[in-house]
C-alpha positions in Angstrom: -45.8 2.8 -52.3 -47.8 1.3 -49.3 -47.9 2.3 -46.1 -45.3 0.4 -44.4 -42.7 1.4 -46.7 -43.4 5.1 -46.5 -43.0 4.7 -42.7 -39.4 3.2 -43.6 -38.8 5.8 -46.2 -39.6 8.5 -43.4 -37.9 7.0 -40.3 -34.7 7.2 -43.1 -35.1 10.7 -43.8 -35.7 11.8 -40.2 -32.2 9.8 -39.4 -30.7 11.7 -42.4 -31.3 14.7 -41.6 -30.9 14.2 -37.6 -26.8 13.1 -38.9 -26.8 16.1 -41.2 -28.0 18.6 -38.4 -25.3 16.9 -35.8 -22.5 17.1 -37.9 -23.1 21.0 -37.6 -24.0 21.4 -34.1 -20.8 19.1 -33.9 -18.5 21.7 -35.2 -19.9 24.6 -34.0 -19.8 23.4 -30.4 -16.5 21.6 -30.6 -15.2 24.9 -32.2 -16.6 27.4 -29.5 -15.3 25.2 -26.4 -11.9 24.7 -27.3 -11.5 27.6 -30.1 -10.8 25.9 -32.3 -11.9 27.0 -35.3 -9.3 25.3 -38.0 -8.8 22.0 -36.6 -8.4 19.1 -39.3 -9.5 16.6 -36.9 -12.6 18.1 -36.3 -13.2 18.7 -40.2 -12.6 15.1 -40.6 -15.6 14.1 -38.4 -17.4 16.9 -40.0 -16.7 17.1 -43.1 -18.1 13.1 -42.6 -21.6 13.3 -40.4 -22.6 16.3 -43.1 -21.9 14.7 -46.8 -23.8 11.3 -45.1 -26.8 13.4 -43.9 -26.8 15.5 -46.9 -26.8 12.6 -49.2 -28.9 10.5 -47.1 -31.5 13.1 -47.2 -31.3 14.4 -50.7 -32.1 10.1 -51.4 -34.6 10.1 -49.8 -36.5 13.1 -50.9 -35.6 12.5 -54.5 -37.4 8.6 -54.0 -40.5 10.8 -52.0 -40.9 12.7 -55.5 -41.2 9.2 -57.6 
């Protein structure tokens, strides 16, 4: 792997993981101003930002290993 694309390979994870961690502060701030706690709609988005960033990330660092 040259250099350029391990500069692609890490901007991707960085982006990854910066969805993944959103998707949680996303929930848990949504949930503590307006309490609450079981709302689908929020789940939706949730539920979406976190499976993205989780298998965006888990990509990336399995291609890292190769």
């Amino acid at each position: 792997m040259n250099e350029e694309e391990r500069i692609i390979t890490s901007i991707a994870r960085w982006f990854y993981i910066l969805i993944l961690l959103s998707g949680i502060a996303f929930y848990l701030s949504w949930s503590m101003m307006y309490n609450a706690w079981t709302d689908l709609g929020v789940y939706a988005i949730t539920v979406i930002l976190v499976f993205f960033g989780l298998f965006g990330t888990l990509l990336y660092w399995k291609k890292n290993e190769d």
